[in-house]
C-alpha positions, 0 to 999 in steps of 0.5 A, a space after each residue: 520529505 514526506 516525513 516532515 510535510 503532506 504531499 500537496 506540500 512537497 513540490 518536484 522542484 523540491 525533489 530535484 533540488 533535494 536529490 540533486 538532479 534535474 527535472 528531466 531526470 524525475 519526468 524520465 522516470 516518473 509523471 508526477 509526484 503521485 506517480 513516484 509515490 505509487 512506487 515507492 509503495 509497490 516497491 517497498 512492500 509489493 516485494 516483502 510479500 511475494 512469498 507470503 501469499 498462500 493459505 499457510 502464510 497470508 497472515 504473515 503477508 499481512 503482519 509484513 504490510 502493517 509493519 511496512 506501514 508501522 516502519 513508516 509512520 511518517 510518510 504513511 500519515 502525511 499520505 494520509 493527510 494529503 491528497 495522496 490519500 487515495 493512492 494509499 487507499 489504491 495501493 492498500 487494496 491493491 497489495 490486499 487483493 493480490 494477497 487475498 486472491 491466491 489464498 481464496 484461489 488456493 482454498 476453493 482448489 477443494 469447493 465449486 466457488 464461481 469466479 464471481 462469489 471469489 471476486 466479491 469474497 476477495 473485495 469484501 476482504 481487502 476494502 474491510 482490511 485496507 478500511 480499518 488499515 486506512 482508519 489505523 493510520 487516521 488515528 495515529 497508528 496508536 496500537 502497535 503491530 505486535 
C-alpha cells in the first residue's frame, strides 16, 4: 500500500482487509501501523547488513542500505511524506549507528579514543549519512546508487 499512498492514508482495517485477516491477528503482532513499519525496515535491511560492518566492508554495509532504499522507492518516499517520516529517520540512524560503531570500535582497537569522543565521532557520522539519505529521498532519489 505504501507504494500508491502515504502512511497517515493507510488504515489497519485497510491492511487486515488487504491481507485477509482479522484485527486481532495484526494487534497480535504489532501495536499500530508505525510499529509494523519499524519491522519491515529492521527486517528488511538490519539483516543485509549483519556481514558488513567492519573497517574493510562498511562501505559495502552502506551501498546495501541505499539500495534497500533505492529497491524501494515507493514506500521509502511515502514514508517520507507522511507522518511515518520520523520512524524512517529513527530507523536510518539506527541501522547507521550500529554500522559505524563496529568500524569506529574496530579502528580505535590501535588509538586511546574515550567512549565519549567514539560515541559523538558515531553520531556525527550516522545523523550526517542518514541527513543527506533523508534529503536523497525528499528530492525523489534522482541520482542512482551506482
Amino acid at each position: 500500500m505504501l507504494g500508491t499512498k502515504t502512511l497517515d492514508k493507510i488504515t489497519v482495517k485497510d491492511l487486515v482487509e488487504a491481507c485477509k485477516l482479522n484485527r486481532q491477528t495484526f494487534y497480535y503482532h504489532f501495536q499500530d501501523i508505525y510499529d509494523l513499519l519499524g519491522w519491515i525496515y529492521k527486517t528488511e535491511a538490519l539483516g543485509a547488513i549483519q556481514h558488513n560492518k567492519s573497517y574493510a566492508t562498511w562501505q559495502q554495509g552502506l551501498f546495501i542500505i541505499l539500495e534497500f532504499v533505492e529497491s524501494n522507492k515507493a514506500l521509502c518516499m511515502n514514508t517520507c511524506r507522511s507522518l511515518g517520516k520520523e520512524h524512517l529517520e529513527m530507523f536510518l540512524n539506527q541501522v547507521l549507528f550500529e554500522l559505524l560503531s563496529n568500524v569506529i570500535n574496530e579502528v580505535s582497537d590501535s588509538h586511546t579514543i574515550s567512549e565519549e569522543d567514539k560515541t559523538f565521532i558515531v553520531q556525527f557520522y550516522s545523523h550526517a549519512f542518514a541527513g543527506t539519505l533523508l534529503d536523497w529521498i525528499k528530492d525523489g532519489m534522482k541520482t542512482p546508487v551506482r
